[in-house]
ROMARVO-235756 format. One record per atom (N, C-alpha, C): residue number from 0; chain; atom name; x, y, z. Coordinates in Angstrom, 2 decimals. Each point is the difference from the previous one (the first is absolute). Layout:
BEGIN
+-----+-----+------+---------+---------+---------+
! seq ! mol ! atom !      c1 !      c2 !      c3 !
+-----+-----+------+---------+---------+---------+
! NUM !   A !   CA !       X !       Y !       Z !
...
+-----+-----+------+---------+---------+---------+
***
This chain:
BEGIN
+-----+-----+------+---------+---------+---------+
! seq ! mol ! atom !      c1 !      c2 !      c3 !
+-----+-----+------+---------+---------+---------+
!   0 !   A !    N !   42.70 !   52.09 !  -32.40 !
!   0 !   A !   CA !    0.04 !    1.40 !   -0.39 !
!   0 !   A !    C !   -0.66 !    0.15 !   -1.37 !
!   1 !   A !    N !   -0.91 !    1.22 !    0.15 !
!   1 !   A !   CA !   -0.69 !   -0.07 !   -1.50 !
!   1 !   A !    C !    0.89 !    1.04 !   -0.97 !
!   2 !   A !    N !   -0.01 !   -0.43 !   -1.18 !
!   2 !   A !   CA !    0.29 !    0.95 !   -1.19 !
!   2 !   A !    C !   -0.16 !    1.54 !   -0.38 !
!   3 !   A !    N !    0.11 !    0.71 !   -0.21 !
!   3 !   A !   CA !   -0.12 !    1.20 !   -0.46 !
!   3 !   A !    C !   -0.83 !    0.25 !   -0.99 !
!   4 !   A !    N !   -0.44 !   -1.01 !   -0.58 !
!   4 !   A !   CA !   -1.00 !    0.16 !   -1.37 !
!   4 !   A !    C !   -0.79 !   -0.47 !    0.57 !
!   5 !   A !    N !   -0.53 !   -1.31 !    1.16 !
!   5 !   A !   CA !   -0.97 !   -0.24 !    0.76 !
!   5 !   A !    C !   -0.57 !    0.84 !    1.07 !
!   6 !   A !    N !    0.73 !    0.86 !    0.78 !
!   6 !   A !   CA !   -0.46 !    1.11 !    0.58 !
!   6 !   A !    C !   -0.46 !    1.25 !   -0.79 !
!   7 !   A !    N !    0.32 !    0.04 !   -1.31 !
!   7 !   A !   CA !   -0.39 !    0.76 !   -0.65 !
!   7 !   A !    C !   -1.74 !    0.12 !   -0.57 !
!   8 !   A !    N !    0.21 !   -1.44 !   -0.34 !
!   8 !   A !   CA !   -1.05 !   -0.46 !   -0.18 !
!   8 !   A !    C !   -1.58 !   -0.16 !    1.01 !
!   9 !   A !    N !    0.64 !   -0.21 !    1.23 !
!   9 !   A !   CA !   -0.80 !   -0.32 !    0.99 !
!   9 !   A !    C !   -0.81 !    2.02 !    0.50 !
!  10 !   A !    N !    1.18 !    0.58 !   -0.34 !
!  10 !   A !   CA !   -0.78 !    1.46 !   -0.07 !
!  10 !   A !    C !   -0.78 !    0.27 !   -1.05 !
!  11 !   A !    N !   -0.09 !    0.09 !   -0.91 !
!  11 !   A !   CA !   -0.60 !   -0.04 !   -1.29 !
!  11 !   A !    C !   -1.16 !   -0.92 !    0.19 !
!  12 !   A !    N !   -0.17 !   -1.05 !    0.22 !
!  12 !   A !   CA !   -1.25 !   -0.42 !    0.67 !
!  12 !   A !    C !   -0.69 !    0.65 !    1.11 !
!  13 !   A !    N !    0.56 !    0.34 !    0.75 !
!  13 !   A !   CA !   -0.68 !    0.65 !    0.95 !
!  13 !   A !    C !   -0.62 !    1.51 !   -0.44 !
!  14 !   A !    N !    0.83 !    0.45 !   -0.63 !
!  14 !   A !   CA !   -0.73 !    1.14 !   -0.67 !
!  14 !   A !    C !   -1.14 !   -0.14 !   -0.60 !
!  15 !   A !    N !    0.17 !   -0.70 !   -1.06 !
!  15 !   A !   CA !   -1.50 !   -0.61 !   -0.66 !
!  15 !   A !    C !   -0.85 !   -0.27 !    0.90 !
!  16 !   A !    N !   -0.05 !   -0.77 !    1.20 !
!  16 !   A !   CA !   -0.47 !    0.00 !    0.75 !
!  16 !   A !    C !   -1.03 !    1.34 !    1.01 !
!  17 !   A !    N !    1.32 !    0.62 !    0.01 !
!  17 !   A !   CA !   -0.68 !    1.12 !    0.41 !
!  17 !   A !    C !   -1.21 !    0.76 !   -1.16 !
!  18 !   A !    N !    0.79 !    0.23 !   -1.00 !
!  18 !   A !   CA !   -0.30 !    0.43 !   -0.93 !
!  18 !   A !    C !   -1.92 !   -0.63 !   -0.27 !
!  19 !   A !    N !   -0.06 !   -1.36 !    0.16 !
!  19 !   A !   CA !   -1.12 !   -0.63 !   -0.18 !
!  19 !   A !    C !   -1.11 !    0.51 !    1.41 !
!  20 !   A !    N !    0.59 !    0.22 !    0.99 !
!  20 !   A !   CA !   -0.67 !    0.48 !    1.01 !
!  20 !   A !    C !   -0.63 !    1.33 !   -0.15 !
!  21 !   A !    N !    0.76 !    0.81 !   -0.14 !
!  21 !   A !   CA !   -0.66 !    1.28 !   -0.30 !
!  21 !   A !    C !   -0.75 !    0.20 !   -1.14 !
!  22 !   A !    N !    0.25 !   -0.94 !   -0.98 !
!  22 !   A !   CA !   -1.47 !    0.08 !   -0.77 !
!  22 !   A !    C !   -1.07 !   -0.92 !    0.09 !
!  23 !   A !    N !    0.09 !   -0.90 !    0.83 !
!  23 !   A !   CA !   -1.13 !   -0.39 !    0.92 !
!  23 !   A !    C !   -0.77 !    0.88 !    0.72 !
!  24 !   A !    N !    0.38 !    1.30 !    0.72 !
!  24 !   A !   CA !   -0.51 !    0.62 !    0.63 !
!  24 !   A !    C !   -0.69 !    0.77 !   -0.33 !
!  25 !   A !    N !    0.18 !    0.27 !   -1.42 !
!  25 !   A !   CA !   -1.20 !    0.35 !   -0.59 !
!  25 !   A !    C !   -1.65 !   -0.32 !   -0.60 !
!  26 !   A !    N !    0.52 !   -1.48 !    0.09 !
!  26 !   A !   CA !   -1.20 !   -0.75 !    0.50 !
!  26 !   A !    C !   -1.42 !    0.44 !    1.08 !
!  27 !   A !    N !    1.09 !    0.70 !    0.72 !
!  27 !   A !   CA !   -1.30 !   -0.34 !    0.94 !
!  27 !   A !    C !   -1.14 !    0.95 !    0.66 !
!  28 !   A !    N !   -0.87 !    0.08 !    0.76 !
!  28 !   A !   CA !   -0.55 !    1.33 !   -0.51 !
!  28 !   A !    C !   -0.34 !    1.14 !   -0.11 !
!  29 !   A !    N !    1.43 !    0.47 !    0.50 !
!  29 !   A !   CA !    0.96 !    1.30 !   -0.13 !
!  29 !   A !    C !   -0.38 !    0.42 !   -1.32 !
!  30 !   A !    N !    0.39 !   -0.49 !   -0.92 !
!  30 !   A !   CA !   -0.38 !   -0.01 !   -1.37 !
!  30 !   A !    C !   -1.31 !   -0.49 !   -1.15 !
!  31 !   A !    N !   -0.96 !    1.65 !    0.09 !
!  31 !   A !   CA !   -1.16 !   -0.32 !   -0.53 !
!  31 !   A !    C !    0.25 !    0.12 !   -1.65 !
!  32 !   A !    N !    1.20 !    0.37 !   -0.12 !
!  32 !   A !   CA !   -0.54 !    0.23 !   -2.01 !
!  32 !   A !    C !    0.31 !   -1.73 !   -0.54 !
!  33 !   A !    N !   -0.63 !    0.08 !   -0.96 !
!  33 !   A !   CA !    0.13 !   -1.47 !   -0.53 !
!  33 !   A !    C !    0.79 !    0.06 !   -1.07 !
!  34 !   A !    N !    0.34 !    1.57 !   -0.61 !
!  34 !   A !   CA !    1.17 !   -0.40 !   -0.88 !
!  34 !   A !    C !    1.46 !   -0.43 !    0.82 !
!  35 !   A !    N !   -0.01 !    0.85 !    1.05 !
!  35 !   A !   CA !    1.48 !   -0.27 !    0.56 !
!  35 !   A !    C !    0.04 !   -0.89 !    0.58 !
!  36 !   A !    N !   -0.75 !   -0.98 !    0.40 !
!  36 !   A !   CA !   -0.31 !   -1.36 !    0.35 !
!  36 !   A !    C !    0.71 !   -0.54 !   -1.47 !
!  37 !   A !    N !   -0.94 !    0.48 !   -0.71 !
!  37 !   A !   CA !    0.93 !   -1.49 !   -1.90 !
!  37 !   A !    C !    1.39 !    0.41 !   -0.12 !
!  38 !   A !    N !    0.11 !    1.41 !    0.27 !
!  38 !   A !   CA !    1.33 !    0.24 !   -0.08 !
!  38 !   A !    C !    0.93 !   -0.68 !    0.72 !
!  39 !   A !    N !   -0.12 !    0.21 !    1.32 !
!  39 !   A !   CA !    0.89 !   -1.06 !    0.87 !
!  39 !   A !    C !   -0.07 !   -1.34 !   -0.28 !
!  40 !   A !    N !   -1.01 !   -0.29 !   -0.17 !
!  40 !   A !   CA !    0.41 !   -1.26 !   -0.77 !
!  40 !   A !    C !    0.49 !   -0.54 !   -1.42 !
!  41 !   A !    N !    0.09 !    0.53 !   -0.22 !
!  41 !   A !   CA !    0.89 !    0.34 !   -1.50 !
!  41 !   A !    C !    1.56 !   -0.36 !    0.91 !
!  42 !   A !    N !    0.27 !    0.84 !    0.46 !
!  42 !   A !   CA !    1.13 !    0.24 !    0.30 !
!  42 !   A !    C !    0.06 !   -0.88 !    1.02 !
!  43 !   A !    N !   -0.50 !   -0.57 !    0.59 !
!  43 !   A !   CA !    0.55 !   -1.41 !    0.84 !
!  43 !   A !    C !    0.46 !   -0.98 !   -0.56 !
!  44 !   A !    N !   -0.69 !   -0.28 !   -1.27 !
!  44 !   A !   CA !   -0.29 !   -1.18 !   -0.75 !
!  44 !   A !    C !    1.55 !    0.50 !   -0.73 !
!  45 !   A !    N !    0.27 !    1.11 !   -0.42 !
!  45 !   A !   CA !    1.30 !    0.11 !   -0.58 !
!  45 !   A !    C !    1.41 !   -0.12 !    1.35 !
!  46 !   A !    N !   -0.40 !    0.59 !    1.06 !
!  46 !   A !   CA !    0.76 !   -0.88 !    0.61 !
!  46 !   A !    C !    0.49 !   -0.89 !    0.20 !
!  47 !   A !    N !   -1.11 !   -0.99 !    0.66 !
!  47 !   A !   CA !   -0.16 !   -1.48 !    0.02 !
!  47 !   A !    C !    1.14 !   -0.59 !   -1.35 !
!  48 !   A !    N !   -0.72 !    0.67 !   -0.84 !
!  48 !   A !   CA !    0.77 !   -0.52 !   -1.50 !
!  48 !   A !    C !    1.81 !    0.23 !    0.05 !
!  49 !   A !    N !    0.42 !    1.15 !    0.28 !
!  49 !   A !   CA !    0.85 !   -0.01 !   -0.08 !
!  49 !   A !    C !    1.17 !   -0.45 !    1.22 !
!  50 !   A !    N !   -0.71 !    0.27 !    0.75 !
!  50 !   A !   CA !    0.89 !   -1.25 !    1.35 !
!  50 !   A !    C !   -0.09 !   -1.54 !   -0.49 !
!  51 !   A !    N !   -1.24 !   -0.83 !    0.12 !
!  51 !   A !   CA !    0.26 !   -1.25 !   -1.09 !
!  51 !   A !    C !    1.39 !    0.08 !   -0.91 !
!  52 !   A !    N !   -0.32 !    0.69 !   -1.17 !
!  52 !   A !   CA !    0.62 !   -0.38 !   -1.10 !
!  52 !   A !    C !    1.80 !    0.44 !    0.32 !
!  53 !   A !    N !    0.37 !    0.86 !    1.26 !
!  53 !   A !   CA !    0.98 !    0.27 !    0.13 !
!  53 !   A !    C !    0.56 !   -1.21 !    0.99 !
!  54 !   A !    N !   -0.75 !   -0.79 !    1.23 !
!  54 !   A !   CA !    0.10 !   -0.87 !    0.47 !
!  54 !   A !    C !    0.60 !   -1.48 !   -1.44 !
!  55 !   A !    N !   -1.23 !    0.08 !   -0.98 !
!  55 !   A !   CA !    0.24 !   -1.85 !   -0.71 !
!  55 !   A !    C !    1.82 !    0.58 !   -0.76 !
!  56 !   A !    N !    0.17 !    1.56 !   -0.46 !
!  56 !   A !   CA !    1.27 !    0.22 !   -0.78 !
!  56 !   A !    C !    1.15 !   -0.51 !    1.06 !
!  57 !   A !    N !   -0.24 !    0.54 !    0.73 !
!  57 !   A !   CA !    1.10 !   -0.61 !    1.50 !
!  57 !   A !    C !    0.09 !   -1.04 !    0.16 !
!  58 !   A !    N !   -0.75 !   -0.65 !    0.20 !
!  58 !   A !   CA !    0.03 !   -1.99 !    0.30 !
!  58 !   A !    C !    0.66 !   -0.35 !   -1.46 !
!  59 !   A !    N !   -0.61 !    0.20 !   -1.00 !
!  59 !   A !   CA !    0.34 !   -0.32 !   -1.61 !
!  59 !   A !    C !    1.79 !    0.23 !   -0.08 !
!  60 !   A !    N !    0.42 !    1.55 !    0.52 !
!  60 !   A !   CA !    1.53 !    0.34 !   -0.21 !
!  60 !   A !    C !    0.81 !   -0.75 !    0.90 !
!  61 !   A !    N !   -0.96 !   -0.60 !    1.41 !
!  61 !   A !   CA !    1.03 !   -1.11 !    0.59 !
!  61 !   A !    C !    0.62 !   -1.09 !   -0.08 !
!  62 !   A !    N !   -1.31 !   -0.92 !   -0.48 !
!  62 !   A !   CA !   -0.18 !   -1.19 !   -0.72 !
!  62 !   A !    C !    0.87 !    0.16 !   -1.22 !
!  63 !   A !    N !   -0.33 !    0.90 !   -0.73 !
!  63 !   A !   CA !    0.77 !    0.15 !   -0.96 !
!  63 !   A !    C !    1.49 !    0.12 !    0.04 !
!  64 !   A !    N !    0.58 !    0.89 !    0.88 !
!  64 !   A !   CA !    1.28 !    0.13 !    0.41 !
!  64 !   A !    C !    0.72 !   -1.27 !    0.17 !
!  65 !   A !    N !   -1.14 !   -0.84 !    1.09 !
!  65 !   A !   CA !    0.36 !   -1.29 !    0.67 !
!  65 !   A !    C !    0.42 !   -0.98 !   -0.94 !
!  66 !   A !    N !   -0.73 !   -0.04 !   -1.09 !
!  66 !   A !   CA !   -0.19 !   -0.87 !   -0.74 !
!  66 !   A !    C !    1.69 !   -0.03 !   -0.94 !
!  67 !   A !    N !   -0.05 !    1.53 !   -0.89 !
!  67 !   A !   CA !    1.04 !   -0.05 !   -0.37 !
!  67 !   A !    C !    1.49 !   -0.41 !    0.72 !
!  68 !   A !    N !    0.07 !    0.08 !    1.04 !
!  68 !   A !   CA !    0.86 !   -0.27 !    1.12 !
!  68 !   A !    C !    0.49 !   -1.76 !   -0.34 !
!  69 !   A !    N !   -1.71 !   -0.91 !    0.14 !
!  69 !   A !   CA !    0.97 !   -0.86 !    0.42 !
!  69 !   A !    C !    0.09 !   -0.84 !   -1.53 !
!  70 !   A !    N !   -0.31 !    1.09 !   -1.12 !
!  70 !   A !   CA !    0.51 !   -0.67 !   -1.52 !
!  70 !   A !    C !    1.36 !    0.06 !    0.25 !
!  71 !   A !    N !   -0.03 !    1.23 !    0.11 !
!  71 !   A !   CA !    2.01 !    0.78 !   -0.53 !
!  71 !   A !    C !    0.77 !   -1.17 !    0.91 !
!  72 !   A !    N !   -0.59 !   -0.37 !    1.83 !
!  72 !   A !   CA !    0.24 !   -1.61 !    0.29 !
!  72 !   A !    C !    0.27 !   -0.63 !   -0.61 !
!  73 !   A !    N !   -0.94 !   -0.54 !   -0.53 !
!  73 !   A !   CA !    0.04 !   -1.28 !   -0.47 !
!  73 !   A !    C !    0.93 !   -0.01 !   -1.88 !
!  74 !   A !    N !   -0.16 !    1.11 !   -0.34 !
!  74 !   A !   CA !    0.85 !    0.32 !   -0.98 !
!  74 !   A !    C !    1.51 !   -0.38 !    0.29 !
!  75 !   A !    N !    0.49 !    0.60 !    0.97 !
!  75 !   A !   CA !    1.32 !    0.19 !    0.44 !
!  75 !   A !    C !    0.27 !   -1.58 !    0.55 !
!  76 !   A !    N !   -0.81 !   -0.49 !    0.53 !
!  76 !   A !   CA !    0.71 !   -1.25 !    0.46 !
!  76 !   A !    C !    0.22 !   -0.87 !   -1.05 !
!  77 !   A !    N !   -1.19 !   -0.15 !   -1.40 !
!  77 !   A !   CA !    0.03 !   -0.59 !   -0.85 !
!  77 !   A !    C !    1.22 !    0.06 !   -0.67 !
!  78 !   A !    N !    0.94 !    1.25 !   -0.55 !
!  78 !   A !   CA !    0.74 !    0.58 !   -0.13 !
!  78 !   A !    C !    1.34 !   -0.50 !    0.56 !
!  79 !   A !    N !   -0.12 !   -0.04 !    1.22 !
!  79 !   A !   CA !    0.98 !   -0.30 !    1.03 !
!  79 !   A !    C !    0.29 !   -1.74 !    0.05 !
!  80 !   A !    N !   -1.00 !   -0.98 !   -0.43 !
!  80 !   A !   CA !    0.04 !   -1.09 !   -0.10 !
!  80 !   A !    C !    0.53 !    0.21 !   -1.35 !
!  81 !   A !    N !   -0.19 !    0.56 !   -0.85 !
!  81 !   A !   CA !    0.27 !   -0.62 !   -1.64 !
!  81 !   A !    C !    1.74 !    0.10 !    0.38 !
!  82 !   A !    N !    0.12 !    1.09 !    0.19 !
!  82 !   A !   CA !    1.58 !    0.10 !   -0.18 !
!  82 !   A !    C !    0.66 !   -0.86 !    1.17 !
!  83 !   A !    N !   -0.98 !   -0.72 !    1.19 !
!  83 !   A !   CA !    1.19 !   -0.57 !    0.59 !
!  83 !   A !    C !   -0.08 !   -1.50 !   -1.06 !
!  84 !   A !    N !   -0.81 !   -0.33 !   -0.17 !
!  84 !   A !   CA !    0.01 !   -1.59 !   -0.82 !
!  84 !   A !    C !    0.65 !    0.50 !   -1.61 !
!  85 !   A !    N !    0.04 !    1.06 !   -0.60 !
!  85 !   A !   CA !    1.24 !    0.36 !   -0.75 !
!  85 !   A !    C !    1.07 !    0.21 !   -0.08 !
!  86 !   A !    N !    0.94 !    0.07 !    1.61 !
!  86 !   A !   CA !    1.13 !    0.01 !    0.22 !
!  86 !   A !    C !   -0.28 !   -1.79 !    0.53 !
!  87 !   A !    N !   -0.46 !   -0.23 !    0.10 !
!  87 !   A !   CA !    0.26 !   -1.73 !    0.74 !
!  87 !   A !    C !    0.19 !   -0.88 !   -1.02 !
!  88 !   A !    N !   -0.89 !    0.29 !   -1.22 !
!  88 !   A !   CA !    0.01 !   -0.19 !   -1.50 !
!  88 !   A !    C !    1.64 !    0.02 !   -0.72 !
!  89 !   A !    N !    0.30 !    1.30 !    0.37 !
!  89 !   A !   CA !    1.84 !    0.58 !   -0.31 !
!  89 !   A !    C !    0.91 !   -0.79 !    0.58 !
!  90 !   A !    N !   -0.18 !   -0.30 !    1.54 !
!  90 !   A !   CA !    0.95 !   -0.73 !    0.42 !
!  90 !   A !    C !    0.02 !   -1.02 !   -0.37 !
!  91 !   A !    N !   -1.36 !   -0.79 !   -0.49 !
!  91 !   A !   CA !    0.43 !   -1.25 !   -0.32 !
!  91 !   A !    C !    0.40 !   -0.61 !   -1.33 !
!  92 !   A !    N !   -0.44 !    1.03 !   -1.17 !
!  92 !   A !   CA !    0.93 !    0.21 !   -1.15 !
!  92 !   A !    C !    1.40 !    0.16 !    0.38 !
!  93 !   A !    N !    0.60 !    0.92 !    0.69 !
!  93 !   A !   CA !    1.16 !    0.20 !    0.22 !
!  93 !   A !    C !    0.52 !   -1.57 !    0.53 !
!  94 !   A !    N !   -0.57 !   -0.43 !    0.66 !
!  94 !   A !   CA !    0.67 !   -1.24 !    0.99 !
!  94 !   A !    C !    0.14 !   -1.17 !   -1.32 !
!  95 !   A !    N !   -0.81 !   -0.03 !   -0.60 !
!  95 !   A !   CA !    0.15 !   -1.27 !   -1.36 !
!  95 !   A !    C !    0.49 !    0.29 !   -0.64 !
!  96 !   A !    N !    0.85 !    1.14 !   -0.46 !
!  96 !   A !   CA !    0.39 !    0.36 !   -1.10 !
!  96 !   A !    C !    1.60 !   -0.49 !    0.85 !
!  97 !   A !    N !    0.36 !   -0.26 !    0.94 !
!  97 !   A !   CA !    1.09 !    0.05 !    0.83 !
!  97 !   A !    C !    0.42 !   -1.80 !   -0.21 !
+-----+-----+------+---------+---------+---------+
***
């Protein structure tokens, strides 16, 4: 089952998608002016741009997420070892002192 932020995502691509299509279609040669030709491409190229850069922030906030995940891990177990070999430490003060 996919995620809710991955289906989210997977629309949002597709839009761009679309989005990239219909200004392809101005390409072609339907379209004789040559400014609105640079124009659309202007604006593809800012497309393009901003699907990319919204795609690498996404991978970056996962990894990233991921990452912190398995510190606060490895934090907590570290943690979790100190104090058990500090009570093992206690008992065996306690036991010699006996």
């Amino acid at each position: 089952m996919k995620r809710k932020g991955d289906q989210r995502m997977m629309l949002l691509n597709e839009t761009f998608v679309m989005l990239t299509t219909y200004c392809l279609i101005c390409f072609t040669d339907f379209n004789g002016d040559y400014e609105a030709v640079l124009a659309m491409g202007n604006v593809l190229i800012c497309i393009t741009v901003i699907n990319i850069a919204i795609n690498i922030f996404r991978m970056l906030y996962l990894v990233g997420s991921a990452l912190l995940r398995k510190i606060k891990l490895r934090w907590l177990k570290y943690k979790r070892d100190k104090t058990i070999l500090a009570r093992i430490e206690m008992k065996r003060l306690i036991e010699t002192k006996k």
